[in-house]
Steps between C-alpha positions, in 0.01 A plus 500: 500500500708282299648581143284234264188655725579842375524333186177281503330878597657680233407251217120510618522859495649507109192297442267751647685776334506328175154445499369812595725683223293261222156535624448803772181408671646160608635740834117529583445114463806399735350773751191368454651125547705647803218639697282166471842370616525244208889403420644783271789240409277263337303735311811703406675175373170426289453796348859513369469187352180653322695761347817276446254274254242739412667859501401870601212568279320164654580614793336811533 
């Protein structure tokens, strides 16, 4: 695997992280979006834009 995919991995992963530290029970949503094998890398990029603009409290 190549260093900038590492990277690309890593930064999706911050996202992930990031999110589930603001609002917890977005880990049952992207398990719930994993299983129904919908693309976790859309909805994670979404849903940090929603709590980029709208913040933690909206988010929950």
């Amino acid at each position: 695997m190549r260093l900038t995919d590492h990277k690309r991995k890593a930064r999706r992963h911050r996202a992930q992280d990031r999110l589930i530290e603001a609002a917890p029970q977005v880990r049952d949503l992207l398990v719930k979006l994993a299983l129904r094998g919908d693309a976790l890398g859309s909805a994670v990029g979404h849903l940090a834009k929603l709590l980029d603009r709208y913040g933690q409290a909206d988010l929950s």
